[in-house]
C-alpha positions, -999 to 999 in steps of 0.1 A, spaced: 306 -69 -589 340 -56 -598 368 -68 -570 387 -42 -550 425 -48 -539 433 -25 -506 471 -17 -511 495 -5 -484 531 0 -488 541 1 -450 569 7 -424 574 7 -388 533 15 -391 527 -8 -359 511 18 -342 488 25 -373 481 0 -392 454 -18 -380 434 14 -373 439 16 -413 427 -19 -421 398 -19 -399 385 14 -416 384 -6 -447 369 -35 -435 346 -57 -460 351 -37 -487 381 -50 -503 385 -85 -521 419 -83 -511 440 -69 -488 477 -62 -501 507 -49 -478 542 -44 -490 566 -40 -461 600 -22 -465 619 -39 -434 596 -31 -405 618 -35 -370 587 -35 -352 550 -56 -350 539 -47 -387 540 -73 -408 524 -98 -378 498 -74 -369 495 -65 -409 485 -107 -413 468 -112 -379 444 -88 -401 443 -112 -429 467 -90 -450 490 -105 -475 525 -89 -469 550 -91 -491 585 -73 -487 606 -55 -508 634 -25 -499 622 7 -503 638 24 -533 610 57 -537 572 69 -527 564 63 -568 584 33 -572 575 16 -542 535 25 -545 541 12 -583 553 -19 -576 530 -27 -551 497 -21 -567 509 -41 -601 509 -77 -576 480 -70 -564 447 -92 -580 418 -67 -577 401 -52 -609 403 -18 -587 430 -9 -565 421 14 -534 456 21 -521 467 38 -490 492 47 -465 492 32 -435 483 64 -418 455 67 -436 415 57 -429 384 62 -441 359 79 -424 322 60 -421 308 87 -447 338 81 -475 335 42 -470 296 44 -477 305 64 -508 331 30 -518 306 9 -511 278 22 -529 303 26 -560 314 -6 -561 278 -18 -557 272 1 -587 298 -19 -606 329 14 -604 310 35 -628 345 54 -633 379 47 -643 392 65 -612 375 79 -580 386 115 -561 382 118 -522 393 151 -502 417 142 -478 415 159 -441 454 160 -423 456 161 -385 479 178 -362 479 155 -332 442 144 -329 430 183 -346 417 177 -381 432 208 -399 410 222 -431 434 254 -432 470 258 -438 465 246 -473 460 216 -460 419 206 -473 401 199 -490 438 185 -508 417 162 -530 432 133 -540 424 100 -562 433 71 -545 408 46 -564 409 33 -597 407 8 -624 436 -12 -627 457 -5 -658 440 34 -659 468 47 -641 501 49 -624 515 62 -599 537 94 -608 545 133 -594 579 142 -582 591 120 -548 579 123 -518 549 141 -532 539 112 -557 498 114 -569 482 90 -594 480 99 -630 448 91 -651 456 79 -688 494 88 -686 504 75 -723 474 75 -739 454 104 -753 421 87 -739 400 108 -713 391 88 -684 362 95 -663 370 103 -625 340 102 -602 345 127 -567 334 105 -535 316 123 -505 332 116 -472 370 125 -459 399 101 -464 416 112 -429 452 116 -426 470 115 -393 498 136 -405 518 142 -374 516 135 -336 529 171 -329 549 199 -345 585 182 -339 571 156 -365 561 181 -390 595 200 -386 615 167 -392 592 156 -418 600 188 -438 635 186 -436 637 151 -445 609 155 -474 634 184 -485 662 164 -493 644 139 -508 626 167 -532 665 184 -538 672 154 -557 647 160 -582 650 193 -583 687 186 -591 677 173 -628 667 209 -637 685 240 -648 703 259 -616 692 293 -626 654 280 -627 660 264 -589 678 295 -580 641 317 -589 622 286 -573 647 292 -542 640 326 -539 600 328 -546 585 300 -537 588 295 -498 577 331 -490 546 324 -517 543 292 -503 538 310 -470 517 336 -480 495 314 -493 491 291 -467 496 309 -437 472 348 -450 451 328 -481 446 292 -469 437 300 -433 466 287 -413 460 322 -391 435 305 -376 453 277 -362 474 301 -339 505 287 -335 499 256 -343 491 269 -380 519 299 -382 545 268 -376 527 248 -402 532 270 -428 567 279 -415 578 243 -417 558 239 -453 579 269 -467 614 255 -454 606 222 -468 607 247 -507 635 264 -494 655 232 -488 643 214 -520 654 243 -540 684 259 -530 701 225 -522 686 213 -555 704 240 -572 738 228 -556 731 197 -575 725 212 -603 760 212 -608 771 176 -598 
């Protein structure tokens, strides 16, 4: 039977971790936690749980998530964020896959966000599949910081299969909307400096039509109206995230 490394890149997660762990438990081989300076209880709760932590400064989402699957042992790697569980259903679906010997170079799971303790499946916010399992040396981490995602094959021209796993991966996003608001700010800037690498005049169009798309989408399309206020600020705060990310990346166009 193939092994399975659980990686985590983690910080100040005391209040999540071992919710994360435990939703894991006695499927991985090994379990792998990279810690970025934690202030608070994570890296002893992290090893009370029979996690090996190791600690580096962060430097990005890709680089960081990178670095820490590549010391890791396992022939797969399941890695996720600290606020991040299975649900029963998705861990079945691990289980019986990795009883089958991982008959995939990569595994897909959809991936359910919450709003405080509300799972939200609007908003274009679900099924937001994502592949967060695979065989080690099929893949990297890559995507444009914050929003990194795995890549299948990135240098070869070799097709590798990806299997889709039933069950949720559940997300606990935010405690409340004040966290989204200053998570979309913050993921803003971060996303400016990418968007600072391209051409001003193409940020400048991105600046103008993508938040109100974004939106549209989200908010008519996606089903955010049905979330009341909850998912009207959603979408808001999703939109101002583009804004921010573009027209700030277009001042830095010209640096």
């Amino acid at each position: 039977m193939p092994t399975l490394s659980l990686v985590i890149i983690a910080f100040n997660e005391a209040e999540r971790i071992e919710a994360c762990m435990a939703s894991v438990g006695g499927l991985a081989d090994e379990v792998l936690v990279v810690d970025s300076g934690s202030k608070d209880d994570t890296v002893r709760l992290a090893k009370q749980a029979g996690a090996r932590v190791l600690h580096r400064p962060f430097t990005s989402h890709i680089d960081q998530k990178n670095w820490a699957w590549q010391q890791s042992q396992g022939e797969y790697i399941l890695s996720l964020d600290a606020d991040e569980a299975l649900s029963p259903e998705l861990k079945e679906s691990i289980a019986q896959a990795k009883a089958d010997g991982f008959p995939a170079y990569g595994f897909s799971m959809n991936r359910v966000n919450h709003l405080g303790g509300t799972p939200i499946k609007g908003c274009g916010w679900y099924p937001d599949r994502k592949i967060r399992l695979w065989k080690r040396g099929a893949a990297i981490w890559g995507g444009e910081n914050p929003h990194d995602r795995i890549e299948m094959g990135r240098g070869t021209e070799q097709a590798l299969r990806v299997d889709h796993l039933e069950g949720d991966l559940l997300h606990f996003t935010y405690a409340n909307l004040n966290e989204a608001r200053r998570q979309a700010l913050k993921f803003g800037r971060i996303g400016a400096q990418e968007a600072g690498n391209n051409f001003w005049g193409l940020n400048l169009i991105k600046a103008l039509v993508s938040p109100p798309a974004r939106f549209v989408r989200n908010y008519l399309l996606k089903g955010g109206w049905a979330y009341g206020w909850k998912g009207f600020s959603l979408c808001f705060w999703q939109s101002v995230e583009v804004a921010i990310k573009y027209f700030l990346g277009t001042a830095l166009s010209f640096v």
